[in-house]
N, C-alpha and C positions, 0 to 999 in steps of 0.2 A: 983398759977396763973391758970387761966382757961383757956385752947386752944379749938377751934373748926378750923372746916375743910367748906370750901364753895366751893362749886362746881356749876359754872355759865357757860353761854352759851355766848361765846364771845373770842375774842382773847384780850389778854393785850396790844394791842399796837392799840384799836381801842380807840378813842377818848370818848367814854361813859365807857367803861372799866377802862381807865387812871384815869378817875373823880373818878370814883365811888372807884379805888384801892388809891388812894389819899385822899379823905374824910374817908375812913376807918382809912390811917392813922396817922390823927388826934386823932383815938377814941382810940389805938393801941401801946402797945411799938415796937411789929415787924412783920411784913408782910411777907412770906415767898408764892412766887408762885413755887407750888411742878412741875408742869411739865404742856405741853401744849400742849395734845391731840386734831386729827380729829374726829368729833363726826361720826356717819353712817351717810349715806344719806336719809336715808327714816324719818329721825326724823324731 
């Protein structure tokens, strides 16, 4: 089976987040959110 890692800019529980982690899984047997970091401020 082939895994990858995505790393986006967004929290999971924002309304374009939700769509977008939902339409993945469709495509997907399992969806795994590793953890949910503050990015810096100046980004």
């Amino acid at each position: 089976a082939t895994q990858f890692y995505v790393d986006i800019e967004g929290h999971y529980k924002e309304d374009s987040i939700k769509l977008a982690l939902e339409e993945l899984s469709h495509y997907s047997e399992e969806v795994k959110i590793l953890g949910v970091y503050p990015s810096k401020r100046d980004r």
